[in-house]
N, C-alpha and C positions, 0 to 999 in steps of 0.2 A: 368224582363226588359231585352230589349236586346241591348247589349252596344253600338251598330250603330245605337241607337235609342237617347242615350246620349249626349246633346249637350257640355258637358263639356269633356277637353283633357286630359288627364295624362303630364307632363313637366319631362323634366330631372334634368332643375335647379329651384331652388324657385326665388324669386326676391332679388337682393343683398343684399336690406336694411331689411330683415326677418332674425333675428338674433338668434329667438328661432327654438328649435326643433319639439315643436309640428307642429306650423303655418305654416313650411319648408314642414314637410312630406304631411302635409292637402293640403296644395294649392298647391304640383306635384302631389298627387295622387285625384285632383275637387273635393275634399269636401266642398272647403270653398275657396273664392276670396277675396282678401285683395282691402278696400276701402282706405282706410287710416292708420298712426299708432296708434292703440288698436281699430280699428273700421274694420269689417270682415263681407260679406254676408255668406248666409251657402248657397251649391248649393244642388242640389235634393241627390245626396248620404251621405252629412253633414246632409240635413235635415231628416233623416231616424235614422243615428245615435241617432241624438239631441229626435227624436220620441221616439224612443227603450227606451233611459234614463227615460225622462219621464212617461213611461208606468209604468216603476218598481218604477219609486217614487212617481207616483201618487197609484197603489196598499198600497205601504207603509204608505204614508198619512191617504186612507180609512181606513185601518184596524186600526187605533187608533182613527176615529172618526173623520177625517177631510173631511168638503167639500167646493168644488172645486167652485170659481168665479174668476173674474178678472175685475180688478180696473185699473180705465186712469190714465195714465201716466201723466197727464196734474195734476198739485199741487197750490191750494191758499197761496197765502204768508202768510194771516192772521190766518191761519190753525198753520201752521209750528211755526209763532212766538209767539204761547201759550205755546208751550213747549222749545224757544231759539233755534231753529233746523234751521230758516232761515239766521243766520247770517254767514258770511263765517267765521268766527272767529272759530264757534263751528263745523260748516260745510264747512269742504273748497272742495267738489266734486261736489256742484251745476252747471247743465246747466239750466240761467235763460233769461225770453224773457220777453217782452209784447203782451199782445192783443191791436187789431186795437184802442179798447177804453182806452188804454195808461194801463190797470191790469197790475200787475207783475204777472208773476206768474212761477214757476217751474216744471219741467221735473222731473220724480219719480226717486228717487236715492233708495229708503224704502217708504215704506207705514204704518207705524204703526200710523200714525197723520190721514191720511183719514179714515183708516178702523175704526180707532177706534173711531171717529168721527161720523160716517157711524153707528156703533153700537148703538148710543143713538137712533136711529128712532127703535132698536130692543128691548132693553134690559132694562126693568123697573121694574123687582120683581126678586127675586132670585131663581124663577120659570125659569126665561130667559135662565137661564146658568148651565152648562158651553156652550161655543161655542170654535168648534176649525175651522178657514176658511184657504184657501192656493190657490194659483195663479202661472200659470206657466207667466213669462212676461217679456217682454224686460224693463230692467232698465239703465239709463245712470248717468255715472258718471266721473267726468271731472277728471283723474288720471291724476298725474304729469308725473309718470314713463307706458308706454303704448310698454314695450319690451320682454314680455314673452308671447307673441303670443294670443289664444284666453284664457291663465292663467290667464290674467288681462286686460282687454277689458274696454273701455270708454261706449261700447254699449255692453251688453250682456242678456242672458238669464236668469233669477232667479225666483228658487220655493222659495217664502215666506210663513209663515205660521205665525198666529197669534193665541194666546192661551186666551180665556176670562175666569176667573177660580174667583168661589165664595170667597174664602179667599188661606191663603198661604199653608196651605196642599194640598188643591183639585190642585193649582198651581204645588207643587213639583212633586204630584203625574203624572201628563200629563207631566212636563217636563223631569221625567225619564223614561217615555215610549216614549218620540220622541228621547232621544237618541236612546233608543234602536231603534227604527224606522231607524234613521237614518243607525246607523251600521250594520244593514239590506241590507241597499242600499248600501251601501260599500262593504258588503261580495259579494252581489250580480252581483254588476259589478267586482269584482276579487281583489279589493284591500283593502280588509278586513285585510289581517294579516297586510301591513303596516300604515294602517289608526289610528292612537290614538287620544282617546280625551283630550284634554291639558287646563290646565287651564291660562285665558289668559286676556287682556287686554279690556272693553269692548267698548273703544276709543268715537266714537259720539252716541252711545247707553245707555251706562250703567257703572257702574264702573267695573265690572267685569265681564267678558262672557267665553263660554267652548267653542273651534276651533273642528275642527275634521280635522287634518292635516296628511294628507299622504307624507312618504318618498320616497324623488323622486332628481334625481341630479339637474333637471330642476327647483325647486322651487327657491320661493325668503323668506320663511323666516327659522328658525333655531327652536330648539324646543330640550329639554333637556329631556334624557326617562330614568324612571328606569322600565327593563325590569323584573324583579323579581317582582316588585308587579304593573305592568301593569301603572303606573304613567308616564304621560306628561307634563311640562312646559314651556309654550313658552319663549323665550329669554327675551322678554320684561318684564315678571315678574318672573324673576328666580333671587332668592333673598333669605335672610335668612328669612323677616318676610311670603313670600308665602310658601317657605320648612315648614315654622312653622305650618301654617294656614294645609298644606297637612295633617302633622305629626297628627294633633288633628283631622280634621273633616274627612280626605279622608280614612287614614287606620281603623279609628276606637278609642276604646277607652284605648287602650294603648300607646296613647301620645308618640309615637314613633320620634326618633328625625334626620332629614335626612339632610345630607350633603352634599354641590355641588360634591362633588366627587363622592358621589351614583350616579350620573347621566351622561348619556352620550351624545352631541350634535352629531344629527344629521339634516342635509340637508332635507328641506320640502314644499310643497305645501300644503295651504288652502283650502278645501275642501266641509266644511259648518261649522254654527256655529247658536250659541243659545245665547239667552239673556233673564235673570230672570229680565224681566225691574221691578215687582214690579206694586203700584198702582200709583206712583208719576204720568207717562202721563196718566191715566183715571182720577185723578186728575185735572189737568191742563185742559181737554179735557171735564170734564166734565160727564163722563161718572160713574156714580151710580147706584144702583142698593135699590130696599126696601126690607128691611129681613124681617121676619116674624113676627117680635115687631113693625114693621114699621121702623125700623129706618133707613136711605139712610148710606151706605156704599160704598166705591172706589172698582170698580173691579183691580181683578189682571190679569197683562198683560205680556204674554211672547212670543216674536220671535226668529223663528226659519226657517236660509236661507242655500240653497244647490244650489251654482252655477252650473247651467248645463254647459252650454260651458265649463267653468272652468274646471269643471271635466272631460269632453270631453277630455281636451287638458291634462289634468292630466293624463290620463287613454293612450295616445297617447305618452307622455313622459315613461312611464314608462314600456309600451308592445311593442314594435317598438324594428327593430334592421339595419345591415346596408342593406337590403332590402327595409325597407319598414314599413308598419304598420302593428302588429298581436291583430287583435282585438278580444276581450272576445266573445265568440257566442251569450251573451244574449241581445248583443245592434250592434251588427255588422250590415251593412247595409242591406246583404244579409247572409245565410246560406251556399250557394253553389256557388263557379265561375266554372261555365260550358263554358270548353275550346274545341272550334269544329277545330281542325288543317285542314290546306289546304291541297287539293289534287286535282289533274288533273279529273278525273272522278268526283265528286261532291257526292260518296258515304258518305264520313265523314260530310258533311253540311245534307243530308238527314236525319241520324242517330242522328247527335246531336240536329236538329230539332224536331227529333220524341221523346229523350230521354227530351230535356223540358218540351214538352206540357207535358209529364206524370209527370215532377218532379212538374212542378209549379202548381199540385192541393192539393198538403201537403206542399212543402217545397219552401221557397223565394228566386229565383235563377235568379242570372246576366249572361247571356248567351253570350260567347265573339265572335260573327259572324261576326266577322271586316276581310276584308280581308286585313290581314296585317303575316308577319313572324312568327312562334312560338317562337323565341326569344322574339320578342315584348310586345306578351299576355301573356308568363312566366314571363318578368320584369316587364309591369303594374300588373299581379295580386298579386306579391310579394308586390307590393309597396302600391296598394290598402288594404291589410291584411283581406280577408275574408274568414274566418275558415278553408274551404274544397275547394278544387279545384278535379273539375272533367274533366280528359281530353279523350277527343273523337278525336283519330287517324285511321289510314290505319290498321295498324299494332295492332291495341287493338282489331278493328270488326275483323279481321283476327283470332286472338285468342277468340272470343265470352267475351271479358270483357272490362270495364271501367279503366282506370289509376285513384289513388285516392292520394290527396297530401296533407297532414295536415298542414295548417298555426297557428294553434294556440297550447297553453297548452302544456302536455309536450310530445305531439305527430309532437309536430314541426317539418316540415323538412320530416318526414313520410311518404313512399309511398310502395303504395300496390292494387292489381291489384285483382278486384272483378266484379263477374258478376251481371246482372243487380237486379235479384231476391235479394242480398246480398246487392246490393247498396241502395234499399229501404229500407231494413230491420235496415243498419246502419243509416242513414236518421231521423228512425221514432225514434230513442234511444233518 
């Protein structure tokens, strides 16, 4: 793409009422337009990012068996209150309307009541199963607190995943390969060493759910780690009878006995999280299954969500510095910001022309052909954070090579001047 082709601006300041730091850096460097507070459009370089993410977590998904649909937003009251899910009492993030013919009906906050509703037209022998489905899709949910930028959004993007599993082994067994799944997708995007899975609260789901929380100063919640034996607990249930519950079932069978002071709090953001619902809503919902004796039995049902935006804006908090954003290479919008600097004769607009067309048939490059100062296109591409900057001056063709400037990893800051043969070669690595 070539960025005088971009209808969206680079800003110097955010808007005064954006008080986080993700939302700040996104909406001066056009990734993303603030509509309102916790409600955000993504613009064509947000929605690249937001693509990239999903790519590696949709790989992640298939490769344990998941596939991909997507279910309306649009929710039956009568649905929801087989399981008590429609009342604000037990659910207070509902946005609700009517239709013309007076229906209630709700905007998808979760989807485990339709899909698994949706299942009985599938699922009738325990031939049917297992099934594991997932959907990438805008969910809304009416948050009280909408100040940590796209971290906590009234509108946002969510991979849901739902697990149908014949009894409660075949159950455990999927639910510890989606973690693993999951911290996959964590290493993947770069924030594997700080991400832990914590045991936590499982609020209007379940009594008990696992977070997968990344340390970040930006977050809003708190989380207690002992780094010796890789253990997390979220604030909300850090207590003697959870240390208890850790001691017997998480290390093993030496009933070992752990003390708040094993543990350290640190500052975090939520990242995704799982829920062992159990049969209790296929239950409620209806949904059975005939064994092999005939007899109808409750399927087991387990969800498992990975806020994209969320992590977006996670993954933004935590690589970012006073430039700008330094985004991972594997979800960055582009690979290369190709900088063509101005000159009197028009040689450098030539060259960096000529060196596109060749880049952009292996590698995804934003081409800065603005005529505007090299001050300018050095401070927006710092601020945009995309990995490699390639700049084309008077003085480089002069010398027969390319300037090369590392935005990311711990080549940051790095510059080194390679000829063109050399710049492919590093490229194709």
């Amino acid at each position: 793409m070539k960025q005088s082709h971009l209808f969206t601006k680079t800003r110097k300041e955010a808007p005064a009422d954006e008080v986080s730091k993700n939302a700040q850096l996104l909406i001066r460097a056009g990734f993303i337009h603030k509509e309102m507070a916790g409600v955000y459009s993504f613009l064509p370089l947000g929605l690249r990012v937001i693509e990239n993410i999903e790519a590696i977590i949709r790989e992640e998904m298939d490769a344990i068996g998941g596939e991909e649909l997507i279910m309306t937003a649009l929710q039956r009251k009568e649905l929801w209150e087989k399981t008590d899910r429609w009342n604000d009492k037990n659910v207070d993030v509902w946005f609700k309307s009517k239709l013309k013919n007076d229906t209630d009906i709700g905007f998808g906050w979760s989807h485990e009541e339709p899909i698994t509703d949706m299942m009985r037209d599938y699922v009738s022998s325990f031939r049917d199963l297992p099934i594991y489905v997932y959907q990438f899709q805008t969910k809304l949910r009416n948050e009280l607190r909408a100040k940590s930028g796209i971290m906590r959004g009234r509108e946002f993007i969510m991979k849901d995943m739902y697990s149908y599993s014949l009894d409660e082994k075949s159950h455990q067994d999927f639910y510890d390969r989606a973690i693993k799944a999951y911290m996959n997708v964590f290493k993947r995007v770069g924030i594997g060493a700080d991400t832990f899975i914590t045991f936590a609260s499982g609020g209007a789901f379940t009594q008990f759910s696992h977070e997968f929380q990344t340390i970040t100063d930006g977050g809003e919640d708190s989380i207690y780690i002992n780094r010796e034996n890789n253990i997390a607990v979220n604030e909300e249930v850090f207590n003697e009878e959870t240390l208890e519950k850790i001691g017997n079932d998480v290390i093993g069978n030496d009933h070992r006995k752990f003390k708040k002071e094993d543990f350290d709090k640190v500052t975090t953001a939520e990242v995704g999280n799982i829920f062992n619902i159990g049969t209790k809503k296929c239950e409620q919902l209806g949904l059975f299954y005939t064994d092999s004796e005939g007899k109808k039995i409750p399927v087991w049902l387990g969800s498992y969500g990975i806020g994209i935006t969320r992590l977006m804006g996670v993954i933004v908090e935590k690589f970012s510095d006073k430039d700008g954003i330094v985004w991972p290479e594997c979800i960055a919008p582009f690979q290369v910001h190709l900088i063509g600097l101005l000159d009197k004769e028009g040689k450098v607009k030539v060259a960096a022309e000529a060196l596109y067309e060749k880049l952009t048939k292996n590698v995804e490059v934003l081409y800065d052909d603005r005529d505007v100062r090299a001050g300018e296109k050095f401070a927006d591409s710092d601020l945009m954070g995309i990995p490699v900057r390639v700049i084309v001056s008077e003085k480089n063709i002069a010398e027969g090579v390319f300037e090369i400037k590392y935005r990311q990893g711990g080549k940051s800051g790095e510059v080194k001047k390679v000829s063109e043969v050399d710049l492919f070669k590093m490229l194709e690595k």
